[in-house]
LOZAMAR-923149 format. One record per residue (C-alpha): residue number from 1; residue in one letter; x, z, y. Coordinates in pm, whole numbers, plus 50000, padded with zeros to 5 digits. Layout:
N
REC pos code  east    up north
REC NUM    a     X     Z     Y
...
***
This chain:
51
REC pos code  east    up north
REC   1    x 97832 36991 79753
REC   2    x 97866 36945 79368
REC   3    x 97970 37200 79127
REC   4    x 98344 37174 78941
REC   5    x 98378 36943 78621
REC   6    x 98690 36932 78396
REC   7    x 98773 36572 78302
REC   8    x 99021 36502 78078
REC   9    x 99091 36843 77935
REC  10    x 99353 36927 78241
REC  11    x 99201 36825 78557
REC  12    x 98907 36979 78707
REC  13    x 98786 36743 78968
REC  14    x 98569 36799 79246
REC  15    x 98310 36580 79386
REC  16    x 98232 36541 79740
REC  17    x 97899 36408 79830
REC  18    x 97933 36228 80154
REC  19    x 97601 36372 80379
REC  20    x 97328 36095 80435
REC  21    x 97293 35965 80745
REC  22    x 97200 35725 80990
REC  23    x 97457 35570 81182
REC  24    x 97392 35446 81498
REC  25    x 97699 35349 81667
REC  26    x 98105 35434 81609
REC  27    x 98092 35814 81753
REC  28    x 97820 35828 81444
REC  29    x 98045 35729 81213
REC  30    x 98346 35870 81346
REC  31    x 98175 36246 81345
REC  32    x 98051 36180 80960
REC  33    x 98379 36084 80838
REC  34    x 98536 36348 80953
REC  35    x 98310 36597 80822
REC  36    x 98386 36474 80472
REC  37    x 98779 36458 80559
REC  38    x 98737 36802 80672
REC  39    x 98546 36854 80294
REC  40    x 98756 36701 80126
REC  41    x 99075 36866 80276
REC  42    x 98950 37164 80191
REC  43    x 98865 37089 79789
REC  44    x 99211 36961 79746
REC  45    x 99386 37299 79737
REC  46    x 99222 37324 79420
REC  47    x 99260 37005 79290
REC  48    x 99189 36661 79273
REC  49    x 98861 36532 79472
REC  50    x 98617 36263 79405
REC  51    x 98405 36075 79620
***
């Protein structure tokens, strides 16, 4: 994933980068989204997240 930027002088937002992929059918897509909820969850302990 991406490093830490401060935006606006008070947040420090996080990116997520969502893994690339091929999707083949709906389990596909169902496993990759929840490895970026499961990413995402975790980075917003610290803070706000971008994707």
């Amino acid at each position: 994933m991406c490093r830490e930027r401060v935006v606006a002088g008070a947040w420090r937002v996080q990116p997520v980068t969502p893994p690339y992929r091929i999707l083949r059918d709906e389990a596909d897509l169902d496993a990759g989204l929840a490895e970026v909820r499961t990413a995402v969850i975790q980075k917003l302990a610290n803070g706000p997240v971008q994707l």
